[in-house]
C-alpha positions in Angstrom: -16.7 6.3 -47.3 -17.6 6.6 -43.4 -14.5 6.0 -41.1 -14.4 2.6 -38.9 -14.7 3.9 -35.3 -12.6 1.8 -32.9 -14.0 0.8 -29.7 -12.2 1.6 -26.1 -10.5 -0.9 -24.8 -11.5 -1.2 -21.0 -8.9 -1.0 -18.4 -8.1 -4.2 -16.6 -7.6 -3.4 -13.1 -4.2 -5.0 -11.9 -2.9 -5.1 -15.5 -2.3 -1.5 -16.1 0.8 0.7 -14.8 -0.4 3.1 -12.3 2.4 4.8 -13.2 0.7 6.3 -16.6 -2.8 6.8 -15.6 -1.0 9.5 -12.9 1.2 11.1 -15.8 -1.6 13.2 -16.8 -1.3 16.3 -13.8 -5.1 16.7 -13.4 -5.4 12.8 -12.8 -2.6 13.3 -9.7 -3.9 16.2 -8.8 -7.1 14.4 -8.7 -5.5 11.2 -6.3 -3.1 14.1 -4.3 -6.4 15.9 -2.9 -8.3 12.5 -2.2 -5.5 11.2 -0.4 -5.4 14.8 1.6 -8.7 15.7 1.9 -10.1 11.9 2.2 -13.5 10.7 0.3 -15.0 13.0 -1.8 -17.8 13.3 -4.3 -16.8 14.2 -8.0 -18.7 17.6 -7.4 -16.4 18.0 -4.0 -13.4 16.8 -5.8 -14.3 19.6 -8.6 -15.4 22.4 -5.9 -12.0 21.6 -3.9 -9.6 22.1 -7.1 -11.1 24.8 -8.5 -12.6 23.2 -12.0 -15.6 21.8 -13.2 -17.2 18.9 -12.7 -17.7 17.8 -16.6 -13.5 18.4 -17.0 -13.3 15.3 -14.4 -15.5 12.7 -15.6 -13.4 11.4 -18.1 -10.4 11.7 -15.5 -12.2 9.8 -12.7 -13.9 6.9 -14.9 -10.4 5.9 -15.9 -8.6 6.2 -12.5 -11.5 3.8 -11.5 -11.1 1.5 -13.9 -7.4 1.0 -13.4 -7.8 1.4 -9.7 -5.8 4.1 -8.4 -8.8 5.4 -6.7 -12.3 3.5 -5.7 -15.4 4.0 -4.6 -16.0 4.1 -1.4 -20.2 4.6 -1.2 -22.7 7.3 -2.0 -24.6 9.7 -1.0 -27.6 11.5 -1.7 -27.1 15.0 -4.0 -30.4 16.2 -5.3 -32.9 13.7 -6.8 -29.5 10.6 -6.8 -26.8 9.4 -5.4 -23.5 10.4 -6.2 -20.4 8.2 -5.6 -17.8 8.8 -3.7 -14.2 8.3 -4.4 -11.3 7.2 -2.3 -7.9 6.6 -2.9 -7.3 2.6 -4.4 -3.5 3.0 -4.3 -0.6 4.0 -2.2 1.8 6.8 -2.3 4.3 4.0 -3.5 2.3 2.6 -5.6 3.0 5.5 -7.6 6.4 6.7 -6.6 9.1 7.0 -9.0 10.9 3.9 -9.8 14.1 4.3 -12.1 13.9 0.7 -13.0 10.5 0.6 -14.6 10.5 2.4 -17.9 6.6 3.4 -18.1 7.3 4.6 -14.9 10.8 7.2 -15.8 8.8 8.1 -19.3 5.2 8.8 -17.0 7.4 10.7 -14.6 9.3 12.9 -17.3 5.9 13.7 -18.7 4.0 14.7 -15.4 7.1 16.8 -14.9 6.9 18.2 -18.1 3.2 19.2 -17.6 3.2 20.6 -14.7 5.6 22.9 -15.3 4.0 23.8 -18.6 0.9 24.5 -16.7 2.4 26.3 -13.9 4.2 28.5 -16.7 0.6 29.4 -17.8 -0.7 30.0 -14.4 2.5 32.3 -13.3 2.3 34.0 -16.8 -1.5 34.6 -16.3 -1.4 35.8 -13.0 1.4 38.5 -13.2 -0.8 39.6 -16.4 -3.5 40.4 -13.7 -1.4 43.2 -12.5 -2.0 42.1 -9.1 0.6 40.1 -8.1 1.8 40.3 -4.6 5.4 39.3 -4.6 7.1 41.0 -1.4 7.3 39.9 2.1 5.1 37.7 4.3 1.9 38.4 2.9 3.1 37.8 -0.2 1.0 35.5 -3.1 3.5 35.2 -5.6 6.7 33.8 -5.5 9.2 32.0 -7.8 12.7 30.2 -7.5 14.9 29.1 -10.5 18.5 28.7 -8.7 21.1 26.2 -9.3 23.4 25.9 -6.5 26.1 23.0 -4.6 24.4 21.6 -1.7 26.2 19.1 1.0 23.8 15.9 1.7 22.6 17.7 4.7 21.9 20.6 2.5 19.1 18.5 0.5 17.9 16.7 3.3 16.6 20.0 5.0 15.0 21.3 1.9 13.2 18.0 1.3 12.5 18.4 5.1 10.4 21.6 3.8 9.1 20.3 0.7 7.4 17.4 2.8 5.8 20.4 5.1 4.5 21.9 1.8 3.0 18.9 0.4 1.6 18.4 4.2 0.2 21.7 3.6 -1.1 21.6 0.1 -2.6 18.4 0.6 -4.7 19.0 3.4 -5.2 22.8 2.5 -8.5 24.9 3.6 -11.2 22.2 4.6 -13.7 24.6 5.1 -13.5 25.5 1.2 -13.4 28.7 2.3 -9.3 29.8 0.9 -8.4 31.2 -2.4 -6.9 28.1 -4.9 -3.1 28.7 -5.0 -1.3 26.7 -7.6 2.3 25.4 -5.6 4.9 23.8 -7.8 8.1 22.6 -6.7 11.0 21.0 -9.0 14.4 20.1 -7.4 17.2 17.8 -9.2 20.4 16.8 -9.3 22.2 18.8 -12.3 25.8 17.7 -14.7 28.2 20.2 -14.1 28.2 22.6 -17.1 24.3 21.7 -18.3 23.2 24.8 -19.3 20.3 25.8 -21.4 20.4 27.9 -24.2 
């Protein structure tokens, strides 16, 4: 007996938590280098973070459909036109917000993927051999410290992480720079929460 194959519901712009459709890392990823880099072409987008363009169709079509990004025209690549893609939403559109629950479960999830992935990427990568991990010209670096810090303390660290995110958002616009992967996780701790 042949299975009943359920249609897609569309996404109705305006009715749907931006929160979610940025849980998934590539979709943020995807909005974090359009709001840095400015319009771009899905074959840009792909060429500027390192992946293919078929891994971001599905990606874009629904970030359009909710609206978290837009088009914002064409141009002419090859024989047609391909569209090009702007941000639709703001940075706090998107932020955090501890009172909305799709938005502390889409957060914890985007957390929890992007470490998984940068786990991959740092475990890969020191496979290679050929990871540089002293002084200046170093390529590889991790941090995993736990420590008390004075409100000052955190305020000049997120002082830095701002400069990073300045940096990593705007990155190489010739396309001419290797693809580093940068992930940063800082928060607030119970005293005594260790993991096993």
């Amino acid at each position: 007996m042949a299975k009943k194959v359920k249609k897609k519901k569309k996404v109705a712009a305006g009715k749907v938590d931006h929160h979610q459709v940025v849980s998934s890392p590539v979709r943020r990823e995807i909005w974090s280098y359009l709001k840095g880099q400015g319009p771009h072409t899905v074959s840009e987008i792909a060429k500027g973070m390192g992946r293919s363009q078929t891994s971001l169709y599905a990606h874009i079509s629904l970030m359009e459909r909710s609206g978290v990004i837009e088009a914002a025209g064409s141009k002419r690549s090859g024989k047609r036109h391909a569209v090009i893609y702007k941000t639709g939403v703001s940075e706090n559109d998107i932020a955090y917000n501890g009172k909305n629950k799709q938005s502390v479960r889409a957060g914890a999830r985007y957390a929890a993927a992007v470490l998984r992935r940068a786990n991959r990427e740092m475990a890969d990568h020191l496979a290679t051999g050929e990871a540089n991990t002293k002084g200046k010209s170093r390529d590889t670096f991790m941090l995993g410290g736990r420590s008390r810090l004075t409100k000052k303390q955190v305020a000049e660290i997120n002082g830095h992480i701002d400069s990073i995110d300045k940096i990593v958002a705007t990155g190489d616009k010739s396309g001419k720079g290797d693809l580093f992967a940068v992930n940063i996780a800082t928060c607030p701790v119970e005293d005594n929460y260790y993991y096993v």
